[in-house]
Each structure stands twice: as C-alpha cells, then as structure tokens.
KOLDRENBA-397798 format. One record per residue (C-alpha): residue in one letter; y, z negated, x negated. Coordinates in nm, 3 decimals, padded with zeros to 5 digits. Each point is the difference from the previous one (the first is absolute). Example, Ala and Ser with C-alpha at 12.3 -4.5 7.8 and 13.67 -1.06 7.14 Angstrom:
REM KOLDRENBA-397798
  aa    north       up     east
   a  -00.450  -00.780  -01.230
   s   00.344   00.066  -00.137
END
This chain:
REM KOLDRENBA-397798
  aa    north       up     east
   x   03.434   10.539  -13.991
   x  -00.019  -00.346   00.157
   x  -00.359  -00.121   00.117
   x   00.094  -00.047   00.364
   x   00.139   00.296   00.084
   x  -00.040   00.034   00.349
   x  -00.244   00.294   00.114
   x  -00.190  -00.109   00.311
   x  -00.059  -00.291   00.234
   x  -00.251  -00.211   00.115
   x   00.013  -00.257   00.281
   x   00.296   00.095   00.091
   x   00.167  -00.109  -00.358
   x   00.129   00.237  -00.221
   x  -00.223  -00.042  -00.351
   x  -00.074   00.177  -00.314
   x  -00.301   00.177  -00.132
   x  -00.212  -00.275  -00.221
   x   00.269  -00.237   00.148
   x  -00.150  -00.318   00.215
   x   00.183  -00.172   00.246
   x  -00.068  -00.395  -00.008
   x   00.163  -00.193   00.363
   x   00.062  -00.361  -00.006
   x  -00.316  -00.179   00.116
   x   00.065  -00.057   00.396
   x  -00.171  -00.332  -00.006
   x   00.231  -00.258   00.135
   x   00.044  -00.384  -00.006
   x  -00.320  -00.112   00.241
   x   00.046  -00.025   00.348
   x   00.101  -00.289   00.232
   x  -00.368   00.042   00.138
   x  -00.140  -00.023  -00.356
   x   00.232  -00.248  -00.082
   x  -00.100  -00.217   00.350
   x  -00.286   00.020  -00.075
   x  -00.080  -00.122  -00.357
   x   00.265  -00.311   00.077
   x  -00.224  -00.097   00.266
   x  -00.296   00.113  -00.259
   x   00.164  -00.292  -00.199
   x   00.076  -00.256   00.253
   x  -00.368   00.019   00.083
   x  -00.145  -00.105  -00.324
   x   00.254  -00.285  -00.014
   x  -00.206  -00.151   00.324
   x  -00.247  -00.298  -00.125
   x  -00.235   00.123   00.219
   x   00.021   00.365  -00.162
   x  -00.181  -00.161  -00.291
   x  -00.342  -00.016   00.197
   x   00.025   00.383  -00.035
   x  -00.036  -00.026  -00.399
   x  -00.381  -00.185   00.016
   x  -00.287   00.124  -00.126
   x  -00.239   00.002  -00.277
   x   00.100  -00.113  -00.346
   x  -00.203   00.196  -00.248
   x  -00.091  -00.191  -00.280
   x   00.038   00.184  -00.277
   x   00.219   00.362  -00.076
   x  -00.228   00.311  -00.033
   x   00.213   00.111  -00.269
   x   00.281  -00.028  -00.232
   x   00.195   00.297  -00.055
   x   00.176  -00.019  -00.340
   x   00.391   00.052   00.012
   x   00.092   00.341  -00.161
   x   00.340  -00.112  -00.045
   x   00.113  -00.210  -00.287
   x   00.216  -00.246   00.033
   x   00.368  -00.179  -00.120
   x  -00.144  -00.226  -00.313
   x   00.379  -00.141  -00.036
   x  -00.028  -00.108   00.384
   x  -00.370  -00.189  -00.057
   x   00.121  -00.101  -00.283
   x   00.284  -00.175   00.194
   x  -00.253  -00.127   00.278
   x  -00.180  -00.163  -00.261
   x   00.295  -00.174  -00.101
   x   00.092  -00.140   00.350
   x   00.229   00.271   00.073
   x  -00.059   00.279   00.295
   x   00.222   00.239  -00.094
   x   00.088   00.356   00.199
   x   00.277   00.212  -00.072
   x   00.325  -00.260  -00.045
   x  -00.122  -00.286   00.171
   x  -00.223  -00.277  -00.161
   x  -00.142  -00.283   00.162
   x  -00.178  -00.294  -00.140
   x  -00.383  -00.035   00.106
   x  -00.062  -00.386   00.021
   x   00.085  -00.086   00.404
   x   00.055   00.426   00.042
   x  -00.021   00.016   00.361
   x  -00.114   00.372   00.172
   x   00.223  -00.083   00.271
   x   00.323  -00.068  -00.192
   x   00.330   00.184   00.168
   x   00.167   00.026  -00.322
   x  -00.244   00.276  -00.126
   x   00.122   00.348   00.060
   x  -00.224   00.243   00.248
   x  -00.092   00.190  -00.330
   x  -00.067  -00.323  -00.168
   x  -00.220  -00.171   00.288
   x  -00.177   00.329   00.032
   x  -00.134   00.005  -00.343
   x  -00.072  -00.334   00.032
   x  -00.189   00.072   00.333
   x  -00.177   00.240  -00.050
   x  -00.118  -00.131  -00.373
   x   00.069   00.283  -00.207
   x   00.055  -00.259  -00.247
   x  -00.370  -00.047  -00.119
   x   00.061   00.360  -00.114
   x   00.232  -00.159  -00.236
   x  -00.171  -00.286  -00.088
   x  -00.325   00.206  -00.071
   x   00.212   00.168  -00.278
   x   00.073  -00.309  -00.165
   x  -00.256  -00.207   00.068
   x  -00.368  -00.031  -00.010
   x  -00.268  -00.075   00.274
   x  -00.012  -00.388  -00.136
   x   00.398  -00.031  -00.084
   x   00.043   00.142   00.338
   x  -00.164  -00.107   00.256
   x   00.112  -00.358   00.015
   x   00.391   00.062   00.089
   x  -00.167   00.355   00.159
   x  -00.194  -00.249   00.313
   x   00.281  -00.287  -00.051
   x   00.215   00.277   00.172
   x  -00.247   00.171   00.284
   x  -00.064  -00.421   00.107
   x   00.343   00.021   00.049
   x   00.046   00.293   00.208
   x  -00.330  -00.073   00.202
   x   00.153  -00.375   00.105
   x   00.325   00.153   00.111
   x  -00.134   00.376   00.144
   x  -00.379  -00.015   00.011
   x   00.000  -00.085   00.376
   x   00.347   00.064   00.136
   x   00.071   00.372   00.057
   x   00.384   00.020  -00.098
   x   00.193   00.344  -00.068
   x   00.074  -00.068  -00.320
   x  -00.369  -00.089  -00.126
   x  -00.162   00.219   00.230
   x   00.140   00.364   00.004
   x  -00.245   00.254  -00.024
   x   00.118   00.183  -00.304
   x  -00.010  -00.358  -00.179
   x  -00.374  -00.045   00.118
   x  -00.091   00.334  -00.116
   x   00.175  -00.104  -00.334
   x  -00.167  -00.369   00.011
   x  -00.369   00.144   00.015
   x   00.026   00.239  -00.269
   x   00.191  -00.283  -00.224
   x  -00.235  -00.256   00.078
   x  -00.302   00.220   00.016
   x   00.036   00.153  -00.367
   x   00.137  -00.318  -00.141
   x  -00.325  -00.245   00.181
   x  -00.102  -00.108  -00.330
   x   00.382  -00.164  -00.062
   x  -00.015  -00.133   00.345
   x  -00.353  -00.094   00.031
   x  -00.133  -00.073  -00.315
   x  -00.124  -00.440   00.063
   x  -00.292  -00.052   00.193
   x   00.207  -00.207   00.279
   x  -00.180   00.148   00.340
   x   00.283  -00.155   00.214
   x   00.315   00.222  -00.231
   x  -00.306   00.320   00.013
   x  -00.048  -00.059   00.369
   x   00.415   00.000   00.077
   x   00.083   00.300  -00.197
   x  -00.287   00.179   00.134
   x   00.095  -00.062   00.352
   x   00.357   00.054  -00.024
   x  -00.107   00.376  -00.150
   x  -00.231  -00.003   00.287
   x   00.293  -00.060   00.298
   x   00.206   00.193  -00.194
   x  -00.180   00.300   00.026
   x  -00.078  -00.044   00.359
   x   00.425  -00.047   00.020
   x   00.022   00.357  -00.146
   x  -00.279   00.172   00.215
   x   00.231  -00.117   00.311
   x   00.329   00.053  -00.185
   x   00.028   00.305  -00.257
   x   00.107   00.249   00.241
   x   00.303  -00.274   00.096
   x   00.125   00.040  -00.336
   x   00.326   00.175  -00.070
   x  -00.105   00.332  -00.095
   x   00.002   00.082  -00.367
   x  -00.118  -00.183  -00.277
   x  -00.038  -00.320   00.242
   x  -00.277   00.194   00.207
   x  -00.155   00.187  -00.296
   x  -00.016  -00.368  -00.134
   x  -00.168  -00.171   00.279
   x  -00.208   00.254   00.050
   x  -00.151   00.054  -00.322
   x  -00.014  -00.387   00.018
   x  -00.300   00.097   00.297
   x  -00.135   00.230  -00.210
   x  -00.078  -00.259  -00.346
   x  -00.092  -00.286   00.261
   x  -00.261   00.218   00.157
   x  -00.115   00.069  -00.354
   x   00.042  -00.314  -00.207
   x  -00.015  -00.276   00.282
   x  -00.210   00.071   00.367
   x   00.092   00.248   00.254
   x  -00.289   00.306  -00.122
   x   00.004   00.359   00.143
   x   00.213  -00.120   00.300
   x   00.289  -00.127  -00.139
   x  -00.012   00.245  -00.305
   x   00.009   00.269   00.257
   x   00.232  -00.107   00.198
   x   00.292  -00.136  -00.325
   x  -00.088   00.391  -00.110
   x   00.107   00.131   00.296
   x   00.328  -00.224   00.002
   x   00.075   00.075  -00.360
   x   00.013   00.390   00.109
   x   00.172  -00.038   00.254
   x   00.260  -00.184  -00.229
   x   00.026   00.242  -00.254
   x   00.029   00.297   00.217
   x   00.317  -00.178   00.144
   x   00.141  -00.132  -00.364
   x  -00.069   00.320  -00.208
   x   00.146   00.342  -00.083
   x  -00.271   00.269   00.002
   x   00.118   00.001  -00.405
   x  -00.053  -00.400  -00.031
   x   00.281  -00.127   00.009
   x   00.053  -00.274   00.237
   x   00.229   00.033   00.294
   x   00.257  -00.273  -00.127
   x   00.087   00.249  -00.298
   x  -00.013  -00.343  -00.247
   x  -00.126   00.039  -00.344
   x  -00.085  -00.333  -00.013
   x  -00.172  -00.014   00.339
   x  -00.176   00.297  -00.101
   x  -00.108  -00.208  -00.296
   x  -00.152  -00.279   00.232
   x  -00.165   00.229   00.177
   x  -00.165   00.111  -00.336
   x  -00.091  -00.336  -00.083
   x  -00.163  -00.059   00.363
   x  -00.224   00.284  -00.028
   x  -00.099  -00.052  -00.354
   x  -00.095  -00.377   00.147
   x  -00.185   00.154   00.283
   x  -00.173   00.237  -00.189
   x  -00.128  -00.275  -00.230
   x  -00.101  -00.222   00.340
   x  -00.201   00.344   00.077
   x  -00.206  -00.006  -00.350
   x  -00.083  -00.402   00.004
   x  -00.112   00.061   00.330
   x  -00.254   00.301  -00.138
   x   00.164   00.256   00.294
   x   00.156   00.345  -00.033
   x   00.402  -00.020   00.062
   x   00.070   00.257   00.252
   x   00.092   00.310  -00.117
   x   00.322   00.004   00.187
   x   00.106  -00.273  -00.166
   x  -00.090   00.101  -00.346
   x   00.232   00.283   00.101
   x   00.279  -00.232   00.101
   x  -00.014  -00.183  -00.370
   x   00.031   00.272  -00.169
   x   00.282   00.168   00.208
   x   00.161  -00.368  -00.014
   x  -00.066   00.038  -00.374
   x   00.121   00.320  -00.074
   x   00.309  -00.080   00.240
   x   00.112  -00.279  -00.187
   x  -00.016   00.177  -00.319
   x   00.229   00.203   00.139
   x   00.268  -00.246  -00.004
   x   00.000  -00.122  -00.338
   x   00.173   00.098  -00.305
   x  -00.047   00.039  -00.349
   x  -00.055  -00.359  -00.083
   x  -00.289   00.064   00.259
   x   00.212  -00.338   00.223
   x   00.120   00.111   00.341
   x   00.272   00.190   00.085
   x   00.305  -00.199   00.254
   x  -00.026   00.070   00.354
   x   00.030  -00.149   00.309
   x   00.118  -00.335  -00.092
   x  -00.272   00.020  -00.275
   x   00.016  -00.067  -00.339
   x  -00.175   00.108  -00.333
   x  -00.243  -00.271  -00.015
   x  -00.165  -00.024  -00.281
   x  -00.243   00.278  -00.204
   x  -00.212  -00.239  -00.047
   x  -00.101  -00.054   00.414
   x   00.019   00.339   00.041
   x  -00.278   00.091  -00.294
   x  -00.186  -00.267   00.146
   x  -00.029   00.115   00.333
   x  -00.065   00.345  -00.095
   x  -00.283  -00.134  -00.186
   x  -00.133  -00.237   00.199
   x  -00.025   00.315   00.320
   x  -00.361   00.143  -00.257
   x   00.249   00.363   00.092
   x   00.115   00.266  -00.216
   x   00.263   00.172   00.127
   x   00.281   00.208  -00.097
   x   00.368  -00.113   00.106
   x   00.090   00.240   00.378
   x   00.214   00.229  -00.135
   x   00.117   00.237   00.361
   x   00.010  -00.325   00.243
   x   00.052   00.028   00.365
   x   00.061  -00.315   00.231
   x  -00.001  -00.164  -00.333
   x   00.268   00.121  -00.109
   x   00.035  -00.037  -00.356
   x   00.011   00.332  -00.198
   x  -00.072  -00.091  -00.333
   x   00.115   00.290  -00.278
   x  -00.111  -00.057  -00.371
   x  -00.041   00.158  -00.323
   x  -00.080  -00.081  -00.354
   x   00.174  -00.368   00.003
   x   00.228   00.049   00.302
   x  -00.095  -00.109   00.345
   x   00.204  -00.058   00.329
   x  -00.056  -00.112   00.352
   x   00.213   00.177   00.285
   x  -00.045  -00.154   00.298
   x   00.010   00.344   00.262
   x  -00.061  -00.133   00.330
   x   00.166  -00.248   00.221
   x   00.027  -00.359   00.059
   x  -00.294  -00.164   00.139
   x  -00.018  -00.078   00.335
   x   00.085  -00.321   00.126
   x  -00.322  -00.156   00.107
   x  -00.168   00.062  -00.338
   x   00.281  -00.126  -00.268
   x   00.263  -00.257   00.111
   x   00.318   00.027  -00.218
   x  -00.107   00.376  -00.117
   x   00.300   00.149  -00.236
   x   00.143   00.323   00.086
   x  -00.065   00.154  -00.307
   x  -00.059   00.360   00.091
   x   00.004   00.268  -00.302
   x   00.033  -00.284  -00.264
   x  -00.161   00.026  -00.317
   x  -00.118  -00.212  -00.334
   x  -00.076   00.159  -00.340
   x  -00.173  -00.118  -00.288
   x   00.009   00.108  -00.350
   x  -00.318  -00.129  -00.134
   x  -00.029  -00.423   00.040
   x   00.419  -00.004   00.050
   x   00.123   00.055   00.339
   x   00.314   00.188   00.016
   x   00.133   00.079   00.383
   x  -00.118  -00.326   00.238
   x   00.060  -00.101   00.338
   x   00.151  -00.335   00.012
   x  -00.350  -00.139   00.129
   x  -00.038  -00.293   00.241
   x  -00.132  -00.347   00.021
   x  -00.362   00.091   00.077
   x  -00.192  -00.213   00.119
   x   00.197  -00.313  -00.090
   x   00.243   00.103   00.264
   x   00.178  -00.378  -00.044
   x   00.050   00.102  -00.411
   x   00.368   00.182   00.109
   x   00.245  -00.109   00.275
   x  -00.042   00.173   00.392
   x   00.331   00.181  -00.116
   x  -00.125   00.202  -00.298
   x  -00.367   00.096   00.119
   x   00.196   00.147   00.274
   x   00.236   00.173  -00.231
   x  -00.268   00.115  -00.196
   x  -00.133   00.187   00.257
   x   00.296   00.222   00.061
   x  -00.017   00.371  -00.127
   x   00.277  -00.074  -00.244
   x  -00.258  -00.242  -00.208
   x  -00.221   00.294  -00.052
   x   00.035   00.299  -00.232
   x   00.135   00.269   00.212
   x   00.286   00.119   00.225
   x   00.191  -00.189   00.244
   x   00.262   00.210   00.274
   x   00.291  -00.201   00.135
   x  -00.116  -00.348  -00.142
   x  -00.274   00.028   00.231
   x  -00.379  -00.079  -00.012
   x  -00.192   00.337   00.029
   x  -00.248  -00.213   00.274
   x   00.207  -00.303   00.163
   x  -00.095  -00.353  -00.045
   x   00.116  -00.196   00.332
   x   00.129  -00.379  -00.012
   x  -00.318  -00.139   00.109
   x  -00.154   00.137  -00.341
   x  -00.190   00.279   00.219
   x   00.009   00.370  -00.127
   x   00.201   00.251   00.283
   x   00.094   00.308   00.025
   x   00.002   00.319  -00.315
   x  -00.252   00.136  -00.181
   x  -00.237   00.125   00.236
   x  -00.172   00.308  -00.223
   x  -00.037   00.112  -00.353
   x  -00.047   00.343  -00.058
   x  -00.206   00.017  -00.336
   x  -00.078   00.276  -00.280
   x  -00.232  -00.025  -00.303
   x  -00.017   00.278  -00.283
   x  -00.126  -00.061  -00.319
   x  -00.033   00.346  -00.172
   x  -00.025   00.051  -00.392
   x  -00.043  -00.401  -00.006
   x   00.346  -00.053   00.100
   x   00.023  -00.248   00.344
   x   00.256   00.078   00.271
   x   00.007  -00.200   00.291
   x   00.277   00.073   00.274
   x   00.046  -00.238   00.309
   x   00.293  -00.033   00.260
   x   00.046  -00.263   00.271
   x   00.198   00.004   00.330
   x   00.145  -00.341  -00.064
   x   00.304   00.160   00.021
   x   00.027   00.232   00.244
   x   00.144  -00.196   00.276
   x   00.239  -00.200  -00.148
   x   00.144   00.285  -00.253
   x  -00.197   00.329   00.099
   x  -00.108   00.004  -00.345
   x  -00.384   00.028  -00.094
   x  -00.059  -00.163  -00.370
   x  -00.259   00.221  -00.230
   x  -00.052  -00.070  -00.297
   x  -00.215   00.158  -00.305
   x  -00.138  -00.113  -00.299
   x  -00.126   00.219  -00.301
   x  -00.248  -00.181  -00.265
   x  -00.027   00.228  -00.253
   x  -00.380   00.028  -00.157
   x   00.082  -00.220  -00.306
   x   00.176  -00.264   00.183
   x   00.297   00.037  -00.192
   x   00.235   00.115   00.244
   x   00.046  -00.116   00.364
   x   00.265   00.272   00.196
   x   00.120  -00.121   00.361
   x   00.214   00.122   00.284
   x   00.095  -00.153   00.327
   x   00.072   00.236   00.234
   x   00.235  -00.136   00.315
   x  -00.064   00.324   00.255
   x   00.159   00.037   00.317
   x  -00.237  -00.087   00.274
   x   00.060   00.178   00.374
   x   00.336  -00.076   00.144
   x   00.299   00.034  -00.258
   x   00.150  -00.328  -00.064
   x   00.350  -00.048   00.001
   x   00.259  -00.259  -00.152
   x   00.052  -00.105  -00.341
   x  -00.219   00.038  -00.290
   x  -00.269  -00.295  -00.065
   x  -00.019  -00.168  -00.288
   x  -00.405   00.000  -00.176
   x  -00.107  -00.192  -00.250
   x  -00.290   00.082  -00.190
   x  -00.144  -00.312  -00.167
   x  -00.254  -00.027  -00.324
   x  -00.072  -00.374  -00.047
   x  -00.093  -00.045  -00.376
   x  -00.281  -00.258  -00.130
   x   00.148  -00.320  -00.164
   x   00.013   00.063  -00.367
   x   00.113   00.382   00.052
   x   00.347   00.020  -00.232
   x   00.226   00.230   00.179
   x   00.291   00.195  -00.193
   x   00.229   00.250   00.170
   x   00.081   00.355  -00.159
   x   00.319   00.099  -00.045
   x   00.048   00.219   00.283
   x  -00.069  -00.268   00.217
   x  -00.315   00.238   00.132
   x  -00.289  -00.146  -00.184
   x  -00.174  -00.290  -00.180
   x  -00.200  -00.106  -00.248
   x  -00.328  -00.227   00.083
   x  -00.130  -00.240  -00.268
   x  -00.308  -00.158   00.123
   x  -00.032  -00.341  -00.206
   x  -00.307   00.081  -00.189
   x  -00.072   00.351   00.093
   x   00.173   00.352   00.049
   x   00.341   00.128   00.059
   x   00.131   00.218   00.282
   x   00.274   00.202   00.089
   x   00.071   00.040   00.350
   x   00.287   00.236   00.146
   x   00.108   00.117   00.313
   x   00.241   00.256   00.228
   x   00.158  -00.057   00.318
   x   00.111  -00.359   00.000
   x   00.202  -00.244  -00.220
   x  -00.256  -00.219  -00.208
   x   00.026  -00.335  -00.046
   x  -00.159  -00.333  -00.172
   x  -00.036  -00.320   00.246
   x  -00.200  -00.292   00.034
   x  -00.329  -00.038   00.173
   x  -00.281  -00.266  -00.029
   x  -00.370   00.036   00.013
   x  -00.262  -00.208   00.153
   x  -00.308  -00.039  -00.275
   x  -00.391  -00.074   00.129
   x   00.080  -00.398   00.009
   x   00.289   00.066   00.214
   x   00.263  -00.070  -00.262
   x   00.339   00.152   00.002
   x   00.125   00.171  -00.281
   x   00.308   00.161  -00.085
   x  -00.006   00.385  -00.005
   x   00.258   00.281  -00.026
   x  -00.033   00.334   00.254
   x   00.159   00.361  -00.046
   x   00.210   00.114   00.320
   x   00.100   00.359   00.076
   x   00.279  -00.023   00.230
   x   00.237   00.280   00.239
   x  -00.019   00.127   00.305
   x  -00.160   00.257   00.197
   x   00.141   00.278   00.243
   x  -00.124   00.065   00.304
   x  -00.225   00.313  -00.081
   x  -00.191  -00.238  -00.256
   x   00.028  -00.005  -00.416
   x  -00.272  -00.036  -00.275
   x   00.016  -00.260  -00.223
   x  -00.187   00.089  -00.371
   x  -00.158  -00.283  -00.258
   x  -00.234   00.039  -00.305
   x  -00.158  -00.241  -00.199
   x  -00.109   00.087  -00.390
   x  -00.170  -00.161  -00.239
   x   00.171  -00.009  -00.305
   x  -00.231   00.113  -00.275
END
C-alpha cells in the first residue's frame, strides 16, 4: 500500500496519515521599499561628511582574543608565504597586490576583504613567520579603506567577517610594538563596529545579516561596546536567524555549503563568547547544533557534501573541520522539514533525497530545480550524483553551463516533456512549478521508505510526479518507483515522453545486460552493482560532474526512456549490490 494514500485533509489539501506537506517558502525578492531604501542606506555612507558619524573612542587594547575553532587551508598559507594569494582558480602575486584591483573576482576580493586568509596562513605559519607579510597586508588595506567607506570594503557581512579574522588572528596582525600600526588597526575595528551597529539590519538577509550581526556581537565582546551593544547585536542576530532558518536548521537558501558557513560562523561566535568569559545564549547554542545536525544531513559516505543548489562536494576535510570546530555533537537530521534533505542510510549505504521545493527567490539566487533528486553512496565511493555546480567560484564554469546545470535534467530524477519540474526564467530567476511536496517516512523492521510527490507537473501535463525509494536494512538493495498519477482534470493529446535520469560518479564502469534492461556498476576501487528496471527503454549516455574544486569531469548517466498516457504509468528501478 503506498505511503500517501489519501485518507483525510487538512488546510484544505488533501494529505496522508504520517504524511507532511512542505509549501515553497513565500518569501520573495525584497521590495522596491526595501530595496529604496538600503540604496539610499548606501549612497549615505558614500557622503565625506557621513564619516563624522564613525568617531569615537579608540580602545587601546582588545579585551580578548577568541581562538579560531576552524582550521585552516595549509596548501593556501603555504602559497601566501610564497608570494602567492591563491583562492579557488585564480592566483595573484602579493608584491604591489592592490585590495582594490578590478581583475579579482567578487569571490576572490571577498576573501581577500574580509581576511579569511590569516586562517590560512595560521595553518602554515607561525606567530613570528607570520606576522610580518600578516601586517604588510592590513597597512595595505588601512591606506586604501581605513577612512573611505566604499561598498566593496565596507559591507556589513565583510565587517562582521573582518572583526572575527582580525580579532582571533591579533597576534599575526599585531605582534611589533609600533603604537602608530596598534593605534590604526585598533581604530579601524573600532569604526567598524560602530558601521555594523548602524548597518546589520541593512544587510541582505541570510548569511550577510547573520554575519554582520554576529560581527556586533564579538565587537561588543572582544573590542568596546559592553552590555549595550552586546544586547542590542543579540537581539539582531535573533532576529536574523528566525528569518534564515528552518525550525529543523536548515537555512532558508537550502545550500549545503551555505549551511556549512553558517556552521563555521557560529562555531566562531561561540568561541568570541568563551574569550570573552560570557554564556552564549541558549538560543543560539540551539541554532549550532540544528545547523550542525542539518548539515550532516547532506553529506555522504565520504562524510564531503552532497551537490545541491549550485553547490558542490567541497572537500571532507572543511566539512570535519567545521563540525569540529562548532564544540557540538550531533547526529546527522534524518526526517527534515524546510530543510529538505531526507537522508536514508544503512550499514555502508547512505543517500540524500532532496523532498521539498526550490528555495525561494530572495534566499538562493540561481537555486536548481532539483525536486525528488537523489545521491547514494556505497561506503567512501559515490555511485548516483547530481552533476553539481560551480559553488562558490561561480566564474570556475561559463554563464552557459551553471545555468544548464541547474535544470532538472542535470539531477537524478524524472523529467516530463523535456521540461524543468520548477522553471528557470531567462533572467536566471526561478518561476513557476513546484509549489508543495507531499512527504512520507516509514522505517519499520530497519528498512527506510520515503515517498514524496510534487505538483511540478500538474499544469503543464496534469501529471503529479511521486516517487518512492526502499533502502533495505543492510543497504544492499535500493528499490524505486516513479509514479506519474493523473492530477484533477484529464489531460488530453498525445502521450509525453519522461525521462528518468541516474547520473553516475566519474570512475563508475557501466556495462549493459543483454536484454537491454539492466547494467552492471563497477565502482573503480570498490563494489559492483546491478541495476534493472521496467517501464522504459534503458540507455547509457554521457554526463559530467562538477568535483569540490569546481572541476569538470567526464561522467556517464543511465536514462529510462517512453512515454506516458494520460491516466499516468509507473516507472520501476532497483539497485543491488553484487555480493
């Protein structure tokens, strides 16, 4: 009997009983008011005289110096101590390096910015070995930035970045007894923190607010500002996480890798809460751990992130190290909600359905519609991928294939009529589809069975897409179905083609039975699968995969092809581990 067999209603929708119903998030672009109003927010810091508003006292010394939880990229210190800044693709050599220069990518110049680096250079560098190239660089940006408030050196989430960077990496950045250098840095923390108090709530909302105003937050504790300002950056912060988070944790955006940042912020504001000797509020305790135990969620076997949302994998070793650095223990979110992500595992299997819609607009630009999409595992070895994205080194792959890589078609599940199940417009924006995911969770005797549909569909084709997956308790056997059902008015005209898509890691050797109905599955270095299926004509093509430094490699994908009636079919699949 299927899991969502329909029995009763609620809010006027038809559900199931242990069924939940998750609605695309309703929160739009921002408003013309909104958006009035922070360009004029903007043009008013760009006025000399706005400056005036930044005076005050310079404190002389920090009260504290909260110790980085996260570790850092040895290879990219490594590189800085060379005379190299290096950040995803692009390198740039150090001697004239100018903040300012328009060559550097937005990624690149916000790294740079908001000096993230020292994080690296810690890891490959002592105190002494350092601190000379360390200062060399924050001279630099205090001659070009210290006094002039420009957008690119002066956004609020780069602030709140900048004082936690330069507050747990002082002793790199103030380690000679030069009063003039102390006095400069000092100050430029100083305005900067009175920036944020007046600006945090103008950030974008998202991981730019949460930024700036945990950025409040470690000023009032590590620089000047006491109970007021504490209070007050508190109040911000919760504020901005009741607007960026899932009651489950997950952030709004549905990114695995912003849901990783997020991680990493906390864990550095929880540390900027112990140097400063004061209790972290429970609520945000709360929020770390549900960030934690969110993000776990989305990772695989070889414990590196599952591909969503223009995300990639990343690497295992970030991921470990944020995890750590957060001082939480938490188990990965197994029944998510707005999150999103159901994960399923047993013994050395584990797989990531995503079972909710897109997110909205105003929290993820260039979100994927990627509805009822899955990745497996089979211990360290991927299997079934999404083709990933570009990540955060969005200038890695041409405009032309992030935007492909976004369509349904690039993710592992079904496509109707060559169509994307949510549609992506020409202006990159996400319109109209899946608006609801009706979701089921059963996992009796050990054996997980998650069921979701979408009403992607329904308009174009009067077709609702379900689909159900079957881990079986030793992980040895993954049974599927999509189910096309008819959805209110009959549709007429000619069949539609589908095309049900299972994108296979790079390294996966794919050989075709004889019947033409199956495969075989030799993962280089690991297991081998058979995988068979019923109401469609199988066959091999190419694909490509995106890895976590946003490299493209080659990649082969299994394609179940036919057409459906207009009453709806089921199309079966079934993956086995040879033994």
């Amino acid at each position: 009997m299927s899991l969502l067999e329909k029995v009763r209603t609620y809010d006027g929708q038809e559900i199931e009983p242990g069924k939940r119903l998750i609605r695309a998030g309703d929160v739009q672009g921002m408003s013309f008011a909104e958006r009035l109003a922070n360009q004029l927010h903007r043009l008013a810091w760009r006025a000399p005289f706005q400056g005036m508003r930044l005076r005050g006292r310079c404190p002389l010394k920090l009260l504290a110096v909260p110790k980085d939880p996260i570790a850092g990229e040895k290879a990219v210190g490594e590189a800085l101590l060379s005379g190299v800044l290096q950040h995803g693709r692009e390198s740039y050599p150090i001697k004239g390096l100018d903040f300012a220069d328009p060559r550097f990518s937005p990624q690149l110049s916000d790294y740079l910015q908001s000096f993230a680096w020292l994080r690296d250079l810690a890891a490959a560098a002592t105190r002494e070995k350092g601190a000379r190239l360390a200062e060399h660089l924050v001279q630099r940006w205090l001659a070009l930035h210290a006094d002039q408030v420009t957008e690119r050196a002066w956004r609020a989430d780069l602030w709140g970045k900048r004082v936690l960077f330069w507050a747990a990496y002082a002793p790199y950045i103030l380690s000679r007894k030069d009063l003039v250098h102390r006095s400069a840095v000092l100050n430029a923390l100083a305005r900067g923190a009175r920036y944020l108090d007046r600006g945090a709530d103008k950030a974008p909302p998202g991981l730019p607010r949460i930024t700036a105003w945990i950025g409040v937050i470690a000023s009032a504790l590590v620089i000047q500002g006491g109970p007021a300002r504490l209070g007050k950056g508190e109040a911000g912060l919760s504020r901005a996480l009741a607007a960026a988070l899932h009651e489950d944790g997950g952030i709004t955006s549905r990114s695995p890798m912003e849901q990783l940042a997020l991680v990493e912020l906390l864990g550095q504001l929880r540390a900027a809460y112990i140097a400063g000797r004061q209790e972290m509020p429970g609520e945000f305790g709360e929020a770390l751990a549900g960030s934690v135990a969110a993000l776990l969620a989305a990772t695989l076997g070889d414990e590196a992130l599952s591909s969503w949302q223009g995300g990639n994998m990343l690497s295992r070793r970030r991921v470990a190290a944020a995890v750590e650095g957060s001082g939480v223990t938490a188990r990965p979110l197994r029944q998510a909600r707005g999150w999103g992500y159901q994960r399923m595992a047993a013994k050395h299997s584990v797989m990531v359905f995503d079972a909710a819609p897109p997110p909205p607009a105003r929290a993820l630009k260039g979100g994927c519609a990627s509805t009822l999409a899955f990745e497996l595992s089979d211990g360290m070895h991927r299997l079934v991928v999404n083709c990933g994205g570009a990540g955060i080194d969005t200038t890695a792959l041409s405009h032309g294939l992030n935007q492909a890589l976004r369509n349904t078609a690039a993710h592992s599940t079904l496509t109707l009529g060559d169509r994307n199940s949510t549609a992506i417009l020409e202006d990159g924006s996400l319109g109209k589809g899946v608006s609801q995911v009706e979701l089921a969770r059963d996992e009796a005797g050990g054996v997980v069975t998650v069921e979701a549909s979408h009403d992607g569909y329904c308009k174009r084709f009067a077709l609702t897409h379900q689909r159900r997956l079957t881990l079986s308790a030793n992980g040895l056997e993954l049974e599927g179905e999509d189910v096309l059902l008819a959805a209110g008015r009959k549709r007429r005209g000619n069949p539609v083609p589908f095309a049900v898509r299972f994108h296979l890691a790079p390294g996966v050797e794919v050989t075709s039975t004889a019947d033409g109905q199956g495969a075989l599955l030799r993962v280089k270095g690991g297991n081998v699968w058979q995988f068979r299926c019923r109401g469609g004509q199988l066959a091999i093509d190419e694909s490509l995969w995106i890895d976590g430094s946003a490299r493209q490699h080659p990649s082969t994908q299994l394609v179940i092809t036919g057409e459906t009636p207009p009453d709806g079919m089921t199309i079966g699949w079934h993956f086995k581990r040879a033994a």
